[in-house]
C-alpha positions as CSV (number, residue, x, y, z in Angstrom):
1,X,28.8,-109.8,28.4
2,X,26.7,-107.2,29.9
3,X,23.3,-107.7,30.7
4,X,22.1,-104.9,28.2
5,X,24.1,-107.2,25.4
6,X,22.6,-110.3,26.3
7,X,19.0,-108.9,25.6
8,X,20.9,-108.1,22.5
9,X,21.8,-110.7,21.8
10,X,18.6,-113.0,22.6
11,X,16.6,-110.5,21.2
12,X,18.5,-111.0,17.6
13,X,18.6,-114.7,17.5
14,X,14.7,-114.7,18.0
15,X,14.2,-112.1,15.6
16,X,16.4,-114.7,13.5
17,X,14.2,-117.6,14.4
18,X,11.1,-116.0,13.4
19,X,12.6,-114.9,10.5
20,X,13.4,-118.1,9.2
21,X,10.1,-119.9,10.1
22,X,8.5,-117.2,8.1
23,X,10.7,-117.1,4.8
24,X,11.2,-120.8,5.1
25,X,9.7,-122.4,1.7
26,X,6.6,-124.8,2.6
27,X,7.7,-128.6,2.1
28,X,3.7,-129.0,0.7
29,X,2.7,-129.3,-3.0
30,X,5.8,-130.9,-4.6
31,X,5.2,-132.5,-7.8
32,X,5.5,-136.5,-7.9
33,X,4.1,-140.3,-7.2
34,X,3.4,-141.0,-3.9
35,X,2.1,-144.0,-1.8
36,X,-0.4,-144.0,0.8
37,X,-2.1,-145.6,3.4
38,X,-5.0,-145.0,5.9
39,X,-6.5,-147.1,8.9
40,X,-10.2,-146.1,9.4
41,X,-12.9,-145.8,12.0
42,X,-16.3,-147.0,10.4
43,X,-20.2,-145.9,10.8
44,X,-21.7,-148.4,8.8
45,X,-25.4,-147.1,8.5
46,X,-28.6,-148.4,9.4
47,X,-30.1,-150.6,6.3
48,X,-33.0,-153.1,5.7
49,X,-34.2,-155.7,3.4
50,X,-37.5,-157.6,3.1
51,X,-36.7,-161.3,4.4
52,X,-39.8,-162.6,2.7
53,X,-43.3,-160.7,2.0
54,X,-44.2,-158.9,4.7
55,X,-41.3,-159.4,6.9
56,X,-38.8,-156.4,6.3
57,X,-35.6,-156.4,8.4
58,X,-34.3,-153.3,9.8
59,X,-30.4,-153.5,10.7
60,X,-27.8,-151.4,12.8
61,X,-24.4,-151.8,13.3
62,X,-21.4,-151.2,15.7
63,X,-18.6,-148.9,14.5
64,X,-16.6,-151.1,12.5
65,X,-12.9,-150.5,10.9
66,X,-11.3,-150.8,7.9
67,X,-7.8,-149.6,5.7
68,X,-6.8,-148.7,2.5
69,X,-3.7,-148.1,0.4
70,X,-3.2,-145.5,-1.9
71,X,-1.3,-145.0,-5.5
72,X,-1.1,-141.5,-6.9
73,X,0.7,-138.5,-8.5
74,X,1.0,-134.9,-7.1
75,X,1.2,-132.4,-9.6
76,X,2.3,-129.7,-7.2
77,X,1.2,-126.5,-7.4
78,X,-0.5,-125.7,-10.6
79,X,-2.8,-122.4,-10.2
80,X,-3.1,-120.2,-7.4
81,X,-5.4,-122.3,-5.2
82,X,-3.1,-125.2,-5.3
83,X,-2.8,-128.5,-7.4
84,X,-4.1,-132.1,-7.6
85,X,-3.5,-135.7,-7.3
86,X,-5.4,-138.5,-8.8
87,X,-4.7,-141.6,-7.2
88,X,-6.1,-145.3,-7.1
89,X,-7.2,-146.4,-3.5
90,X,-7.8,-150.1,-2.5
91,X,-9.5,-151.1,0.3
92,X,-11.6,-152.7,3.5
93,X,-13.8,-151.9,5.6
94,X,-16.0,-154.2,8.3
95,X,-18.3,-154.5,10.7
96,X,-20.6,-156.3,13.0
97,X,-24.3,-156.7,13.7
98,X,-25.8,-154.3,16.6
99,X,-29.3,-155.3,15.8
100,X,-31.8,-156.9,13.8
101,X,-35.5,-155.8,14.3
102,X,-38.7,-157.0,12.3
103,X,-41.1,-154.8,10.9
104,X,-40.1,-152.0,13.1
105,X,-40.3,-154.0,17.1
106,X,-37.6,-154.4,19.5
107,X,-34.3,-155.5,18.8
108,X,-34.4,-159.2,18.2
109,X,-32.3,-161.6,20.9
110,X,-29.5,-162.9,19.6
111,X,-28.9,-160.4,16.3
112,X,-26.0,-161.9,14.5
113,X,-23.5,-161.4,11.5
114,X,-21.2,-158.8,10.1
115,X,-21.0,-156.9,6.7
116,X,-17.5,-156.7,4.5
117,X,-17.1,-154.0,1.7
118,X,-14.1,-154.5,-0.4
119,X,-13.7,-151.7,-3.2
120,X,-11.1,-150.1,-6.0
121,X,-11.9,-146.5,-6.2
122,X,-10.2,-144.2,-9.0
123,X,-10.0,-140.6,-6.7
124,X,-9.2,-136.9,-7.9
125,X,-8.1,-134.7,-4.4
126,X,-7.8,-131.3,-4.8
127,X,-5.0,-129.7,-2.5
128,X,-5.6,-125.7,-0.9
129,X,-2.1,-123.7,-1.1
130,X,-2.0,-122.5,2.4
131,X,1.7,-121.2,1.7
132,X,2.7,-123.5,5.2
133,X,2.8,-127.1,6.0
134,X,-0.6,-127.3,6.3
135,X,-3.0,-128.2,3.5
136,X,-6.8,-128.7,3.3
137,X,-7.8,-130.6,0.8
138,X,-11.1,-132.3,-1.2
139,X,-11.9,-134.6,-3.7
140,X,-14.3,-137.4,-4.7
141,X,-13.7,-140.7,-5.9
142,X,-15.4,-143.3,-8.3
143,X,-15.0,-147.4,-8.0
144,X,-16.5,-150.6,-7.7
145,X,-17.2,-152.4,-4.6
146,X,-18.0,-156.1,-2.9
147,X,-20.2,-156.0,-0.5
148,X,-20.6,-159.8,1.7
149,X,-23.7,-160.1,4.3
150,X,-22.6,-162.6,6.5
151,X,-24.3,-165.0,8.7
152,X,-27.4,-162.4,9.2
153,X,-29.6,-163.8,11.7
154,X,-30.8,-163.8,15.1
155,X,-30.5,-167.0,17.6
156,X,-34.0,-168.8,16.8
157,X,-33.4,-168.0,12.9
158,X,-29.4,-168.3,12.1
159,X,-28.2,-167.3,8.7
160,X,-31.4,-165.0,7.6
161,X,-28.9,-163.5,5.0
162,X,-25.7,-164.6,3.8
163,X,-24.8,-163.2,0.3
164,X,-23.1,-161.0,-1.2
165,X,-22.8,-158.1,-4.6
166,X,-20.9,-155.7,-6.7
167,X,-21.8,-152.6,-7.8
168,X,-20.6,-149.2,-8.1
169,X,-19.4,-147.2,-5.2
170,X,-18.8,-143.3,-4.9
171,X,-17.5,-141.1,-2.3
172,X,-16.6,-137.4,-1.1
173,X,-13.2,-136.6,0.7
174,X,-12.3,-133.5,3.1
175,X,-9.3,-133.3,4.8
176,X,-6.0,-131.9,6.2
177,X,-2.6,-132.7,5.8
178,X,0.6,-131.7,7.8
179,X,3.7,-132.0,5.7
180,X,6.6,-133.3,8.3
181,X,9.6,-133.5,5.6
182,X,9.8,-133.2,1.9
183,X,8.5,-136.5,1.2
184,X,6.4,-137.4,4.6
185,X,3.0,-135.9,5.3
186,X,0.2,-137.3,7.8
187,X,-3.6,-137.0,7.3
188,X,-6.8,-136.9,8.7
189,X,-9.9,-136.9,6.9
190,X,-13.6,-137.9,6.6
191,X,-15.2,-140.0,3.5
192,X,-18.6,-140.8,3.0
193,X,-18.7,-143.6,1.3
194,X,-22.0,-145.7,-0.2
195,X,-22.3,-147.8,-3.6
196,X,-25.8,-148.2,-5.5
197,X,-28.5,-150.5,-4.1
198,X,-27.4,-154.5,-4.3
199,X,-29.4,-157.6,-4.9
200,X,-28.9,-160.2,-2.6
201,X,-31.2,-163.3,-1.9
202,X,-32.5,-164.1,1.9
203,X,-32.3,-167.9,3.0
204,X,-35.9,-168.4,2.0
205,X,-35.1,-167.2,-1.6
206,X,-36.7,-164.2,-1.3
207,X,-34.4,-161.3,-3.8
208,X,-34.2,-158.0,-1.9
209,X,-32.2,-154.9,-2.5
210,X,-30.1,-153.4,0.0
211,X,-27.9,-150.4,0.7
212,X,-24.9,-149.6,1.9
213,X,-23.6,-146.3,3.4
214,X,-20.5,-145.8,5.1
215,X,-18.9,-142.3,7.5
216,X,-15.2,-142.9,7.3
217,X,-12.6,-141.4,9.5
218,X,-8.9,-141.7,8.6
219,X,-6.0,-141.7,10.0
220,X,-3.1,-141.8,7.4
221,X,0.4,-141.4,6.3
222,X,1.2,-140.0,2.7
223,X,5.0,-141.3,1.3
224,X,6.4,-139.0,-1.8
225,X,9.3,-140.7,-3.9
């Protein structure tokens, strides 16, 4: 084969290649359930609650973790922008004590305890018909959540606060998603996450209301059947 023939040659199969990759239907947006689940990277934010008259606690946290599984249905493409999926989403999250102060001072020696958040959110997600394997998508969600403060204290006061509430919890999803096959897609994606003030009780009795505000980063994998 002459050299003239070869560039022929190579020349047509790329052409062919490209070709392909661009007529190629996108695997995205096909309609049915689906399981899911996502391993997280927590900022649990700053709160405070009043330990007794006059002595308000401020708190900060370390980045915490958590996961969550995922039930839904995707109803494909259903107007020019894309389609949805509602889905039901169980999960954790936790994460430790960075600090305590007291009325505004210096962190307090020996800050203590940890902060769990279990929840059951009902979530609608939006997906953006990019026409490739690639889709953006939003939604928001609505649930319940558990909160437990555990073992809040510092080391010449242990156990400041340890209880725990329910209440409802919200949040607002934006992501991407990479479709690898017809029923396997991976996601990343960022949550914010908070529930309505709780009521919990300090270890002198005192009843305080507290708040609870998450950022959540995902990492996940999205299973179609």
């Amino acid at each position: 084969m002459s050299i003239i023939s070869k560039n022929l040659f190579l020349s047509s199969a790329l052409f062919g290649v490209a070709l392909c990759s661009v007529s190629s239907p996108s695997l995205a947006l096909e309609e049915g359930f689906y399981g899911a689940v996502n391993l997280s990277v927590v900022d649990q934010k700053d709160t405070n609650f009043n330990y007794a008259p006059g002595a308000k606690i401020d708190t900060s946290f370390d980045t915490g973790y958590g996961a969550s599984a995922s039930y839904g249905y995707d109803t494909g493409k259903v107007w020019s922008l894309g389609g949805f999926r509602p889905e039901v989403e169980v999960g954790y999250n936790q994460a430790d004590v960075d600090g305590h102060k007291l009325n505004g001072g210096a962190t307090l020696s020996g800050s203590a305890g940890d902060v769990d958040t279990f929840y059951v959110m009902a979530n609608l997600i939006h997906d953006f018909d990019t026409g490739t394997d690639f889709v953006p998508y939003v939604g928001a969600g609505l649930g319940y959540a558990s909160v437990s403060y555990n073992d809040f204290g510092v080391a010449a006061i242990p156990n400041v606060l340890d209880d725990s509430d329910g209440g409802l919890a919200y949040q607002g999803i934006v992501g991407l998603g990479y479709q690898i096959s017809p029923t396997l897609a991976v996601t990343l994606d960022y949550r914010y996450f908070a529930t309505e003030d709780l009521d919990v009780k300090t270890a002198v009795g005192n009843s305080t209301s507290i708040q609870n505000e998450q950022n959540k980063f995902n990492v996940g994998m999205r299973y179609g059947f």
